[in-house]
C-alpha positions as CSV (number, residue, x, y, z in Angstrom):
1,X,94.6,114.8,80.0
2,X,91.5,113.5,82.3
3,X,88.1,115.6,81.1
4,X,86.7,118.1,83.5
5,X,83.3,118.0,84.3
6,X,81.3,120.2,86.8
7,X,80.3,119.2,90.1
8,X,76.7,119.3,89.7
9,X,77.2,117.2,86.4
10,X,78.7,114.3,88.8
11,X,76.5,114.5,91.4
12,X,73.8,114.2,88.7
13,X,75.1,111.0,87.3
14,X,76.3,109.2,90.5
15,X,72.6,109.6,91.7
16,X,71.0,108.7,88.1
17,X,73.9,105.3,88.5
18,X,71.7,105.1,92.0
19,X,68.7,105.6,90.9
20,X,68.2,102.7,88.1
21,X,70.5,100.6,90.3
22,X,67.5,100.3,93.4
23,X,64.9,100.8,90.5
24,X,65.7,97.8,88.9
25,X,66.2,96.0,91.8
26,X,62.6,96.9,93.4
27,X,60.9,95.9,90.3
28,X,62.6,92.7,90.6
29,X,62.0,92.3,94.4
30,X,65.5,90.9,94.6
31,X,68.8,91.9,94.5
32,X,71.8,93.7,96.1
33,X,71.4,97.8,95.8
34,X,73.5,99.4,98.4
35,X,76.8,97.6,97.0
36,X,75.8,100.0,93.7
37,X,74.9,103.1,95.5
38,X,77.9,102.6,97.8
39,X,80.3,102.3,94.3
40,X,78.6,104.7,92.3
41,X,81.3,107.0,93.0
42,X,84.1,105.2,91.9
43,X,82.2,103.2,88.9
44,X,81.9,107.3,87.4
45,X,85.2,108.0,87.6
46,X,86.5,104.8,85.8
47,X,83.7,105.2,83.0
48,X,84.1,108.6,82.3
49,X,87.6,109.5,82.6
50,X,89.9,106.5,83.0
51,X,88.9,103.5,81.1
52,X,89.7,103.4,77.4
53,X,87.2,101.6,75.9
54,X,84.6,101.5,73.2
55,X,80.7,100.9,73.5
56,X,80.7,100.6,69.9
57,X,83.6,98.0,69.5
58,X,83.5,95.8,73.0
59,X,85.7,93.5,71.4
60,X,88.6,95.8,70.4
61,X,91.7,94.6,71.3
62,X,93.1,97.6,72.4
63,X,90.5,98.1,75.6
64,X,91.1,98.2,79.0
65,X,89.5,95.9,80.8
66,X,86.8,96.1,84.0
67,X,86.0,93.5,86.1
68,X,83.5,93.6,89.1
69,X,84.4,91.0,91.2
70,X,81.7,91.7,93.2
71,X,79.3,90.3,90.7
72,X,76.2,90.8,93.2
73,X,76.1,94.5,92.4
74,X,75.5,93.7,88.8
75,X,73.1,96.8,88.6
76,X,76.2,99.2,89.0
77,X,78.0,97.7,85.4
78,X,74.6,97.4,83.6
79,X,74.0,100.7,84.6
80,X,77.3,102.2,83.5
81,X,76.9,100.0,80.2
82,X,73.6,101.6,79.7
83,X,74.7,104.9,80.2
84,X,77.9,104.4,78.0
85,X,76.5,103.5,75.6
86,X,76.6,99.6,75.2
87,X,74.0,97.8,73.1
88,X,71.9,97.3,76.8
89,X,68.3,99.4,76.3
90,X,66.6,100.6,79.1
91,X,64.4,97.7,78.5
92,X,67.1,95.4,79.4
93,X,67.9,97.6,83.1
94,X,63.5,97.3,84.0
95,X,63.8,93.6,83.2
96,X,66.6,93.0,85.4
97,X,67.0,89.1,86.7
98,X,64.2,88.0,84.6
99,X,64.7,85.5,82.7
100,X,65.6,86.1,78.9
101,X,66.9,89.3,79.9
102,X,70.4,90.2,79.2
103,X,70.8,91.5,83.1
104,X,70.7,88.6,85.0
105,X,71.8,88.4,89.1
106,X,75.3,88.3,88.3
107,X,76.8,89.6,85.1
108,X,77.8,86.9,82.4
109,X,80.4,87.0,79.8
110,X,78.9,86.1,76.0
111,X,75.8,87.4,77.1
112,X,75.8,91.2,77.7
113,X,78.0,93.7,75.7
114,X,80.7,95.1,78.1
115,X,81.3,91.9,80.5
116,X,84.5,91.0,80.3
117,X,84.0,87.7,82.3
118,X,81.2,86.1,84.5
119,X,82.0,86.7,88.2
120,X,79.1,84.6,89.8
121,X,81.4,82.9,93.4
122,X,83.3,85.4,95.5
123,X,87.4,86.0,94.4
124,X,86.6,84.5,90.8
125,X,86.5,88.2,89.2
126,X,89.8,89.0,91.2
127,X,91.4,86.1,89.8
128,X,90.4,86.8,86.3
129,X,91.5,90.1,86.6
130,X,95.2,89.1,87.4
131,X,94.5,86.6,84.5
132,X,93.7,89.6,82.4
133,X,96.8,91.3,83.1
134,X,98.8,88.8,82.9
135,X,97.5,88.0,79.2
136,X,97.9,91.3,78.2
137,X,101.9,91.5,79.5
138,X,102.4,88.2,77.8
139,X,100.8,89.6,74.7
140,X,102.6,92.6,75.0
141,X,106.0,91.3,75.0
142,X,105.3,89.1,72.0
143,X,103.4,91.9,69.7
144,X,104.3,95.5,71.5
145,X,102.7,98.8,70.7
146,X,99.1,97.3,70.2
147,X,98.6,96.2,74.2
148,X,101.4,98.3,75.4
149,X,98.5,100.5,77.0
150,X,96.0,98.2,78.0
151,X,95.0,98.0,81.7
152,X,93.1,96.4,83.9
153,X,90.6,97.5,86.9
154,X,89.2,95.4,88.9
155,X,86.4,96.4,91.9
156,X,86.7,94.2,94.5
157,X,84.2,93.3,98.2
158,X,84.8,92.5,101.2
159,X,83.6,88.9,100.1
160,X,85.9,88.9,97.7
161,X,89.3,89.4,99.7
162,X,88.0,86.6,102.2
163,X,87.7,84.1,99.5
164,X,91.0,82.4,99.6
165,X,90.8,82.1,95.8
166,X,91.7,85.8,95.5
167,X,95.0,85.4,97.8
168,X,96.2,83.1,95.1
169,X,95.9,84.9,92.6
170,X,96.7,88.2,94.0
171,X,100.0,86.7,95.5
172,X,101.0,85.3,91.9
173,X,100.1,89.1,90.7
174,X,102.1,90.8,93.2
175,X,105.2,87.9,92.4
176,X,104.9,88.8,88.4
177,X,105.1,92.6,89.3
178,X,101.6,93.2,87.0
179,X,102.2,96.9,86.6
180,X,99.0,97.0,84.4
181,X,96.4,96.0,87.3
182,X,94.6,98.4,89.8
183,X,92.3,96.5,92.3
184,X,89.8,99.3,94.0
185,X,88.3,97.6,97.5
186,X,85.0,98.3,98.5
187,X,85.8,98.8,102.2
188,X,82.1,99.1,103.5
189,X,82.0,97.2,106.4
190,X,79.1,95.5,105.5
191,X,78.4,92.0,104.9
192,X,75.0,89.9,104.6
193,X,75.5,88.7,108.7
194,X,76.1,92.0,109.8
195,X,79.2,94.2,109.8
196,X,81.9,92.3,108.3
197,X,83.8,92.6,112.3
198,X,82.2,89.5,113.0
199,X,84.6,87.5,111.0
200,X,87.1,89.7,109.6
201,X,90.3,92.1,111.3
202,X,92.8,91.6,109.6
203,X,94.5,94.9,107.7
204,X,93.6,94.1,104.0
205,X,96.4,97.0,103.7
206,X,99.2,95.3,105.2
207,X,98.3,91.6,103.6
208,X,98.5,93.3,100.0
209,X,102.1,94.8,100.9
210,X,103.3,91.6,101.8
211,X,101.8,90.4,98.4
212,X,104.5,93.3,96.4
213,X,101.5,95.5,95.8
214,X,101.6,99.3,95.9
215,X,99.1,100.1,98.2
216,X,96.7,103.0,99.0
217,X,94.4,103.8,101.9
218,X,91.6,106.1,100.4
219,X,89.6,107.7,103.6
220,X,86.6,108.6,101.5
221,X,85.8,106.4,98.2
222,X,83.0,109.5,97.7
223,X,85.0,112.1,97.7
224,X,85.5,112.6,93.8
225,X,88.3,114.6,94.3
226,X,90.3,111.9,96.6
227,X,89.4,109.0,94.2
228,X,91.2,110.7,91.1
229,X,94.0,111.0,93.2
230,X,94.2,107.8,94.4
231,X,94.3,105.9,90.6
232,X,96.5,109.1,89.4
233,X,99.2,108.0,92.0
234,X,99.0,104.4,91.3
235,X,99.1,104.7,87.6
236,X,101.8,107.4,88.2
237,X,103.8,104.6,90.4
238,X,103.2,101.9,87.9
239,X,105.3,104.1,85.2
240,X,108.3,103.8,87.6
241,X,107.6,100.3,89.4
242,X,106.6,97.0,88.3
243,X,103.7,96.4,91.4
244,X,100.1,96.1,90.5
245,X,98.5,98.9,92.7
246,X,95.5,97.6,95.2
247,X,93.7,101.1,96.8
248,X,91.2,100.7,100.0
249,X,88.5,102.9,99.2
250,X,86.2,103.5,102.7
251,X,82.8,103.8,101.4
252,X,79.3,103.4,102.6
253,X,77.4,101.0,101.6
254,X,73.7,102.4,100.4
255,X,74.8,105.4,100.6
256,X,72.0,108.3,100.2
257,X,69.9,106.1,101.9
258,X,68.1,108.3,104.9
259,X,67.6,104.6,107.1
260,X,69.7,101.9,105.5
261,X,73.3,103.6,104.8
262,X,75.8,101.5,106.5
263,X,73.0,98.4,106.8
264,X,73.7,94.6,106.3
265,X,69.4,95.3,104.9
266,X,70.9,97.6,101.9
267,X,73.3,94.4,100.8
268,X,71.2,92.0,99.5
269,X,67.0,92.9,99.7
270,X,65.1,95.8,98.2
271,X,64.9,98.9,99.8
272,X,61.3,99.1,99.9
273,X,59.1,101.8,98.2
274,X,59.5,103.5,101.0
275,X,62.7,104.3,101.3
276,X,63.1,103.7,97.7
277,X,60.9,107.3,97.5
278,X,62.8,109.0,100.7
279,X,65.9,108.2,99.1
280,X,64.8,110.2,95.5
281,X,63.8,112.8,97.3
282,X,66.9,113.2,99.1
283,X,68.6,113.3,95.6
284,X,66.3,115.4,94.0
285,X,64.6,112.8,91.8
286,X,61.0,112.7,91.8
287,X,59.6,109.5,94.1
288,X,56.9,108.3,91.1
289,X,59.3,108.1,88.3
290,X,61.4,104.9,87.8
291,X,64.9,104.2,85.3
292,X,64.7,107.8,85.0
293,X,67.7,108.9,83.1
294,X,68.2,112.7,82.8
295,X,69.0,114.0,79.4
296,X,72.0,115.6,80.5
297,X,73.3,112.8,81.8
298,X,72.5,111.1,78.5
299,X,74.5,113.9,76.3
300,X,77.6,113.9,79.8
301,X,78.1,110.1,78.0
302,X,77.3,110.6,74.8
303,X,80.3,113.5,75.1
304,X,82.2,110.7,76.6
305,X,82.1,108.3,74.1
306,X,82.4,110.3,71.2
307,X,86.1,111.1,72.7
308,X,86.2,107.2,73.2
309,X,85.9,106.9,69.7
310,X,88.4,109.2,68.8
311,X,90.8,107.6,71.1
312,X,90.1,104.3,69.2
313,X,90.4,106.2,65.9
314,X,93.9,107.5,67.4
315,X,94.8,103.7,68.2
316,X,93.6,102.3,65.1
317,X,96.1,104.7,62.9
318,X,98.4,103.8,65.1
319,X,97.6,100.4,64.9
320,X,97.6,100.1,61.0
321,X,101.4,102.1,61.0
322,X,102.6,99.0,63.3
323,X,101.2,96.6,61.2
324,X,102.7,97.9,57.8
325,X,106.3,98.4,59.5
326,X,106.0,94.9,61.1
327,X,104.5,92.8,58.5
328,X,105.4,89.8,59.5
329,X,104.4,90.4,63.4
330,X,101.3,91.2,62.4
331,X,100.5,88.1,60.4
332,X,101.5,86.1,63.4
333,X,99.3,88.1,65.5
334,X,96.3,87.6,63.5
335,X,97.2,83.7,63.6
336,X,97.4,84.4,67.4
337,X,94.1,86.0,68.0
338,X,92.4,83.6,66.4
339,X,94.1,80.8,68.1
340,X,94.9,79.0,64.6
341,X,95.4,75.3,64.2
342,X,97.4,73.8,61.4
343,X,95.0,71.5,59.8
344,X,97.3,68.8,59.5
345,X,97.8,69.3,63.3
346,X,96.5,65.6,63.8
347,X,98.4,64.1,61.3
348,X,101.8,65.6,62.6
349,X,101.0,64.0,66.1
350,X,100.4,60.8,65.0
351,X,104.0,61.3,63.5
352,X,105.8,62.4,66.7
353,X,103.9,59.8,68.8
354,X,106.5,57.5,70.0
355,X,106.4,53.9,69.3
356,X,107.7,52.6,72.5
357,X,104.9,52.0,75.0
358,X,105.3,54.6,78.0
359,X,103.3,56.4,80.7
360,X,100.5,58.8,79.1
361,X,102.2,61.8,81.3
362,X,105.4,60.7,79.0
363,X,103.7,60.6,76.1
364,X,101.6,63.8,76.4
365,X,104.9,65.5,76.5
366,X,106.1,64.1,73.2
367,X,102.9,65.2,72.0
368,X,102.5,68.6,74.1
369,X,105.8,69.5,71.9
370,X,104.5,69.2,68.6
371,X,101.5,71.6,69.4
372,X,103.5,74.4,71.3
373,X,105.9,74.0,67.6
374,X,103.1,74.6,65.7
375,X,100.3,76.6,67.8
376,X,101.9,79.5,69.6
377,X,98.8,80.4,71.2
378,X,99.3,77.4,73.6
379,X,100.9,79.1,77.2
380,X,100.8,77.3,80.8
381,X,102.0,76.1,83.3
382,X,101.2,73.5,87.0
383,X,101.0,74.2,89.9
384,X,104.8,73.5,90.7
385,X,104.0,69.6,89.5
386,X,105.8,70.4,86.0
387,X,108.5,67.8,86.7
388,X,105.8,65.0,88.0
389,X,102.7,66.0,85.2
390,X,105.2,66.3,82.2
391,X,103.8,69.6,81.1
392,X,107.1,71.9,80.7
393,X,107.5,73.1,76.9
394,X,110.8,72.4,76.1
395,X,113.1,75.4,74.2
396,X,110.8,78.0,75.6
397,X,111.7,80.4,78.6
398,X,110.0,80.8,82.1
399,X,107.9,83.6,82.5
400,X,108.9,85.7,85.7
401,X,109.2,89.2,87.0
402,X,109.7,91.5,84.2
403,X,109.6,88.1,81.6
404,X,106.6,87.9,79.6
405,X,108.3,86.6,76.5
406,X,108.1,82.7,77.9
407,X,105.4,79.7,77.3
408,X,105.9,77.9,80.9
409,X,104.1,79.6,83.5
410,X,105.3,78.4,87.5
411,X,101.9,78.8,89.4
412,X,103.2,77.8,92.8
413,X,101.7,75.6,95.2
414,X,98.3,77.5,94.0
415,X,95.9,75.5,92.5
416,X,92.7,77.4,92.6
417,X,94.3,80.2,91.8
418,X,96.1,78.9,88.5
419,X,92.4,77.7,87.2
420,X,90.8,81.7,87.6
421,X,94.2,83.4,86.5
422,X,93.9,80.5,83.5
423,X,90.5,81.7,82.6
424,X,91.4,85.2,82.8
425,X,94.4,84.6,80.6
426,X,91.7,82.7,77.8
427,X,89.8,85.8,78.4
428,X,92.3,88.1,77.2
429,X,92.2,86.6,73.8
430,X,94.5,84.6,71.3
431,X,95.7,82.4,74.5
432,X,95.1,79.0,75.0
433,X,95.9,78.3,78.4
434,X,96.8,75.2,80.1
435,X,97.2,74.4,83.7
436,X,98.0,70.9,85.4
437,X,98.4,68.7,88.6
438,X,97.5,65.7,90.2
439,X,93.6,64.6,89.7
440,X,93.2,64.9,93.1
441,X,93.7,68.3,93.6
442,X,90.7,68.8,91.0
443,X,88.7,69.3,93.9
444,X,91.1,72.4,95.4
445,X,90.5,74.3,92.1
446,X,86.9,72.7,91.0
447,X,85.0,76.2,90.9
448,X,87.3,77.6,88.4
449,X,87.2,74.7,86.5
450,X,83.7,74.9,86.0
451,X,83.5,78.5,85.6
452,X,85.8,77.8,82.7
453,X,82.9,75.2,81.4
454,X,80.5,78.1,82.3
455,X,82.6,80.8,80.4
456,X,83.4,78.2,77.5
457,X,86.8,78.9,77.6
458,X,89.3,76.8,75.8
459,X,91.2,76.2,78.6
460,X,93.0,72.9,79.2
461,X,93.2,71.3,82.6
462,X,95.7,68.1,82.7
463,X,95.4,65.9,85.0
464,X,97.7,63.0,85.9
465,X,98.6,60.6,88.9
466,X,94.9,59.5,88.9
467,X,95.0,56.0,89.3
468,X,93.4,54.2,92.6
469,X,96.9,52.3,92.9
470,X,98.5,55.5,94.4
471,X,98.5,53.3,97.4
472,X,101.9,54.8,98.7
473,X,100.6,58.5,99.2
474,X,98.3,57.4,101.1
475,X,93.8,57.8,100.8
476,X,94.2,61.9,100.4
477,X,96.4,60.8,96.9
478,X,93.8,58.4,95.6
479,X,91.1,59.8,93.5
480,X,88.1,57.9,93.3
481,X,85.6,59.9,92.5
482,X,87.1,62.9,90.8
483,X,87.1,61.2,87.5
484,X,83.0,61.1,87.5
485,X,82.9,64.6,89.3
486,X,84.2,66.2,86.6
487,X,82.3,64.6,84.2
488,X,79.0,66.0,85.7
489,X,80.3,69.9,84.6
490,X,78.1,70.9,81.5
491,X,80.4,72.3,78.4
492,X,83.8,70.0,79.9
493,X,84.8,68.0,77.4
494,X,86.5,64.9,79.7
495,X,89.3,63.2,77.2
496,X,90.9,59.9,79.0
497,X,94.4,58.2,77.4
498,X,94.9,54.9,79.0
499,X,98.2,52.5,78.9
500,X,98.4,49.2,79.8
501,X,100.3,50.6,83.0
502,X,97.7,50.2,85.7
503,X,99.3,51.9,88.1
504,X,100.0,55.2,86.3
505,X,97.9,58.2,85.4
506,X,94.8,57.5,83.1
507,X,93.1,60.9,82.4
508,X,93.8,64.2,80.7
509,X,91.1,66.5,80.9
């Protein structure tokens, strides 16, 4: 059952979210507040009734997970961090986008307690997200009860939808029936040219139908009242029907704002002291105080995550009876978390590499074999190239609508969407993902390659067919300078197996 808090308890935290949201941004003289005022709303009800989590344990297995895509309006997930009660001080929310801080521009995975991944270019976070889910079905159907519950929310922009990267991976969500993934769209109208009319019509509604999504229009995304309703009905249709659930939640952007509400100014510039102190006064707050945080919106979270912590305490016995009935399971989960290795690993590939001189595609897949026998963590797929790049494991199942159990993952014709959903399902933990095609098409998926080397992932990209005698595909099949592209990407280690076949594929990545 959801907790009931008062109305004048709400109000008083949505406005405190506001108010160290275009604090910290003022102090800063940079930033994006109005995305943060305009979510506020939302962000509450996900933090203090939905999201099963732990401030004290960020790394418990048995979380949901939160992703804002929308990674300009950082301020709105350090606030709720701060206010959950994440190791993030006050300290950290005044020194926002300084540097040293732990609360730069855009939030950043391995840096601040709480991020779940580092959504920096539009669509990433939305990709991760399906990523997320996805690693959470296929760990599901491998170990059960422990990520049975697990689910992931996702708050998506405007910029976000537009960014082709999120069609991908959204299609691929809606394909695998991800009953475990809400998307919440921040329908405000507002981009940084203007209202978002200027470039975009379409019905965001009627695209994520076509995708297999449930879908939800929510009319006001401030009306506390309508947004419960909105995620009780989608979780409610998930029990019945495998569809991720995507909900268009109308909002305002810097909202509470007496002259900027609804303004392409409240997106990404300071409000000014000015209507900084008009925009206190209209919530009550006093205009010379900054990262104000009212005690009793202290104790509302502290209440919060003290029943977090029994929830996890709740988990954890049942966690511990799953482990003692399923002794077995559990040691190969452990083994999967931490992504074990046999340390003769080397050794046995030397074994199984074949003597006969062959293509390094063919070759790979000898090899690819012997690590998917002894490293279970190792799950991908290509981007419907699996017959060309040699990357199908052999004995293991497809993984499709409704089958999780499977190692070989069918992408489609999506490349830039298989690299975020890849680093989503690294994210998850325990998987090592893997995701391959021709070298060329390196440069259709390049940002999430390098987010990977950002994220420092262990994701594998394979690459074949990259040899400058492709003549017969014609220029747009040669890669050139791909090779050396890729090689310029801090933290991506660039592994090249040659054969003494010029004309076939050279690199593996």
């Amino acid at each position: 059952m959801l907790r009931d808090y008062d109305p004048k308890q709400i109000q008083l935290a949505v406005n405190t979210i506001k108010g160290l949201s275009i604090d910290a941004v003022e102090k800063a003289a940079s930033g994006h507040p109005g995305t943060p005022m305009g979510l506020a709303d939302i962000a509450f009800e996900l933090f203090a009734r939905y999201m099963r989590h732990d401030p004290r344990d960020p790394a418990w297995i048995g979380r949901d997970r939160f992703v804002l895509s929308c990674g300009h309006a950082s301020m709105l997930l350090y606030s709720m961090l701060h206010l959950s009660g994440y190791d993030l001080p006050l300290a950290e929310i005044e020194n926002f986008r300084q540097w040293g801080s732990k609360t730069p521009g855009h939030p950043e995975h391995g840096l601040t307690a709480g991020v779940e991944t580092t959504t920096g270019p539009l669509g990433q976070g939305v990709g991760n997200a399906v990523g997320l889910a996805l690693g959470l079905k296929l760990k599901t159907a491998r170990f059960g009860e422990p990520f049975a519950a697990s689910r992931v929310y996702c708050l998506a922009s405007d910029g976000d939808l537009m960014e082709g990267v999120s069609g991908e991976a959204s299609s691929i969500a809606g394909h695998l029936g991800l009953d475990n993934l809400i998307v919440i769209y921040d329908d405000n109208h507002i981009s940084i040219e203007g209202d978002t009319a200027l470039a975009y019509s379409e019905d965001a509604c009627k695209r994520y139908e076509a995708y297999g999504w449930f879908v939800q229009w929510l009319d006001d995304g401030h009306d506390h009242a309508k947004i419960r309703a909105a995620i009780d009905k989608a979780i409610a249709h998930q029990a019945t029907k495998a569809q991720p659930c995507f909900i268009r939640a109308r909002t305002h952007i810097g909202n509470g704002a007496p002259h900027k509400h609804d303004t392409k100014e409240a997106h990404g510039e300071p409000l000014g002291k000015d209507e900084v102190a008009a925009t206190k006064k209209l919530m009550g707050f006093d205009a010379e105080k900054s990262f104000v945080v009212p005690a009793e919106v202290y104790a509302l979270f502290r209440e919060r995550a003290a029943e977090l912590a029994k929830d996890h305490e709740t988990w954890n016995a049942g966690y511990e009876a799953w482990r003692k009935a399923n002794g077995a399971l559990a040691a190969q989960l452990d083994a999967f978390e931490k992504r074990a290795v046999p340390a003769n690993l080397y050794d046995e590939l030397l074994k199984a590499l074949p003597e006969k001189e062959d293509a390094t595609r063919n070759l790979s897949n000898a090899l690819e074999q012997v690590v998917a026998r002894l490293v279970p963590s190792l799950i991908g797929g290509s981007a419907d190239l699996a017959p060309s790049t040699k990357t199908i494991i052999k004995d293991a199942p497809s993984i499709g609508p409704g089958k999780f159990a499977g190692r070989n993952m069918h992408f489609g014709i999506r490349e830039h969407g298989m690299g975020a959903v890849c680093n989503g399902l690294a994210l998850t933990g325990g998987i090592i993902p893997f995701g391959s095609t021709f070298l060329i098409f390196s440069d259709y998926m390049r940002p999430s390659v390098r987010l990977s080397a950002i994220l420092e992932q262990q994701c594998l990209w394979i690459y074949t067919h990259d040899s400058i005698f492709l003549g017969e595909d014609g220029p747009t099949h040669q890669s050139i300078e791909q090779l050396w592209a890729l090689r310029l990407i801090p933290h991506l280690y660039v592994c090249l197996l040659y054969t003494s076949d010029a004309a076939d594929d050279l690199t593996r990545v």
